[in-house]
C-alpha positions as CSV (number, residue, x, y, z in Angstrom):
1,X,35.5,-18.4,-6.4
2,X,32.7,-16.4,-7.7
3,X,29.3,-15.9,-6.3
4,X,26.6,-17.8,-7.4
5,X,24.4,-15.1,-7.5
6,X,23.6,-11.2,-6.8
7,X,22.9,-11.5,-3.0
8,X,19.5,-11.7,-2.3
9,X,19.2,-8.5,-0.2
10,X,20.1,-6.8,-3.6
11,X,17.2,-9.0,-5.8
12,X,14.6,-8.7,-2.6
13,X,16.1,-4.6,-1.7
14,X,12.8,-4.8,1.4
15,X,14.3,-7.9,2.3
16,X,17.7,-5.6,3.1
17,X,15.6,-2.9,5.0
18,X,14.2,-5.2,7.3
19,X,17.3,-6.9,8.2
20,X,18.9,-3.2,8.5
21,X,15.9,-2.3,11.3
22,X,16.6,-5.5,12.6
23,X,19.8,-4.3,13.0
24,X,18.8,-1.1,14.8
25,X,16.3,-2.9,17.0
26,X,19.2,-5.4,18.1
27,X,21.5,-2.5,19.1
28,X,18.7,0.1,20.9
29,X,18.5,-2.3,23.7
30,X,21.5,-1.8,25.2
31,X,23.4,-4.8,24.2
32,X,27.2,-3.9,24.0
33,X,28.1,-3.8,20.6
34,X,31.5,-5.8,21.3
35,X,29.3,-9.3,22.4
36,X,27.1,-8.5,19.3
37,X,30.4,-8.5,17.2
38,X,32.1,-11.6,19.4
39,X,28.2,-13.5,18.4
40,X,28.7,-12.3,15.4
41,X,32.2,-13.5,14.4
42,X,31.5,-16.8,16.7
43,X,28.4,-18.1,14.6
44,X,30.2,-16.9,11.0
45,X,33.1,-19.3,12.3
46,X,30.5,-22.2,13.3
47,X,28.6,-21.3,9.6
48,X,32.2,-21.0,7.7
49,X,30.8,-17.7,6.1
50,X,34.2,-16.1,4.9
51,X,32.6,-12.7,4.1
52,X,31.1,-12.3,7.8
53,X,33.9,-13.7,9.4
54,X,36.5,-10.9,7.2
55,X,33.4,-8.3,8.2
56,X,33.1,-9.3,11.6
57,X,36.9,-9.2,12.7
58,X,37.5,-6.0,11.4
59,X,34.7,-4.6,12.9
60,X,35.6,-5.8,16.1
61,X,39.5,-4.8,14.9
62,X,37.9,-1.2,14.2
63,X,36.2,-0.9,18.0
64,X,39.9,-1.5,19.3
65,X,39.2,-5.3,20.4
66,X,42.6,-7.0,20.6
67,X,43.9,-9.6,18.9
68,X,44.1,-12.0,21.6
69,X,40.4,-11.7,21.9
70,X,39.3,-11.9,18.1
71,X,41.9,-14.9,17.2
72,X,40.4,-16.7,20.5
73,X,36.7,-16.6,20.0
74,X,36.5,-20.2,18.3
75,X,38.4,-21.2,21.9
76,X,36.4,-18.9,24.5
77,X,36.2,-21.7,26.8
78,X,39.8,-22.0,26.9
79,X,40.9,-18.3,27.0
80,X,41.0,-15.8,29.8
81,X,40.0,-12.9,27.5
82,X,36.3,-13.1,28.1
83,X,34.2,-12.0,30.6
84,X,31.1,-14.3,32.3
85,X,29.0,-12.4,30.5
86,X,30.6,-12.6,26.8
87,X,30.6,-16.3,27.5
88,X,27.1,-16.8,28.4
89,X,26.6,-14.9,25.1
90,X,28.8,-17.2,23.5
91,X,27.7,-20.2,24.8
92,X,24.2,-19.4,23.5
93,X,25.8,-18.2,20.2
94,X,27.1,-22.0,19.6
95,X,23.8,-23.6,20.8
96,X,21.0,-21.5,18.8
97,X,23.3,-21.9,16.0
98,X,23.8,-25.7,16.0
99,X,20.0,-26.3,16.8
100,X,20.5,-29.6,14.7
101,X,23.0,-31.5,16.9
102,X,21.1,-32.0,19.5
103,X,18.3,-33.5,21.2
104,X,18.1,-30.3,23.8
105,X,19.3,-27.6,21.2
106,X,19.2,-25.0,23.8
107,X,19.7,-26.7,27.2
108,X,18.2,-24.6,30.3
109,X,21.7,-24.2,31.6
110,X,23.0,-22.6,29.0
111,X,19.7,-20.3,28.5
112,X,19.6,-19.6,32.3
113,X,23.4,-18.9,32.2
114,X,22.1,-15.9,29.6
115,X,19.3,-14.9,31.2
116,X,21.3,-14.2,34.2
117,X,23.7,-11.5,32.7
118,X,21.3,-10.2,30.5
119,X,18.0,-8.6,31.3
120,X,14.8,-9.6,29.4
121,X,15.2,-6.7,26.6
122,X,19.1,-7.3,26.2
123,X,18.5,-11.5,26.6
124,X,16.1,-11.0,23.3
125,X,18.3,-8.8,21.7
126,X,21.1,-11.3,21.9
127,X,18.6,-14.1,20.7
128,X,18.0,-11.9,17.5
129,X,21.1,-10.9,17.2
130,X,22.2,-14.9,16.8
131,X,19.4,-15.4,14.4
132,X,20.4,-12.7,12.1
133,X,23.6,-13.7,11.8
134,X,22.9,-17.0,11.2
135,X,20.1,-15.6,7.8
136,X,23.0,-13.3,6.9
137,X,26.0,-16.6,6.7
138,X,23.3,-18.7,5.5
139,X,22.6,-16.2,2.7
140,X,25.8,-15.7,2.0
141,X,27.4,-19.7,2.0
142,X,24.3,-20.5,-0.3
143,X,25.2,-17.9,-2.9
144,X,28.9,-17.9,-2.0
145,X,29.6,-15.1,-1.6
146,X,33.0,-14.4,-1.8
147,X,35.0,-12.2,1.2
148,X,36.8,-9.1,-0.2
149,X,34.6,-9.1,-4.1
């Protein structure tokens, strides 16, 4: 496979600064850096984005996250590796991403769920944390680009 294209945050290089201070923004609040990864690997398995889901796992790899953990994010539900709070995370990882397949995208359970292990700085944090990952996969399937070029 080859890549379609240089990546857009190469042809637009602002376009790369701002998702960098986005970046910075996300992680100032607080949120633990771990559930940013776990959205972050969670929505790039939703997206099929190769090169964020290689990115993601090492990172997560790199910050000494086990195994068990990374190879069961797809299955949270199922898995004792998580805790309430990574799963409210989660759970609104899989609804902001699939906004499409669904009449209620983001049901109030699932938001509430959030909102109750997060506080308002760290609940909007997580919310742009979601949407960036879903630009970065979206940039990155359109273009394919490829994992490990």
């Amino acid at each position: 496979m080859e890549a379609r294209m240089k990546h857009p945050v190469y042809v637009v290089p602002a376009a790369m600064k701002a998702l960098a201070a986005l970046d910075e923004a996300v992680k100032d609040t607080g949120l633990p850096e771990q559930t940013i990864e776990l959205v972050n690997l969670r929505a790039s398995q939703i997206n099929g984005c190769a090169w964020c889901l290689r990115m993601h796992a090492a990172a997560l790899r790199k910050a000494g996250e086990s195994d068990d953990r990374i190879d069961t994010v797809a299955g949270w539900r199922d898995a004792a590796f998580f805790t309430d709070a990574e799963r409210a995370a989660l759970a609104l990882t899989e609804a902001v991403t699939r906004v499409a397949d669904r009449g209620d995208p983001v049901p109030d359970d699932v938001f509430g769920e959030a909102a109750r292990h997060y506080d308002e700085a760290q609940l909007a944090a997580l919310l742009l944390a979601i949407g960036q990952i879903n630009v970065w996969n979206r940039l990155n399937v359109a273009t394919h680009h490829v994992a490990d070029a």
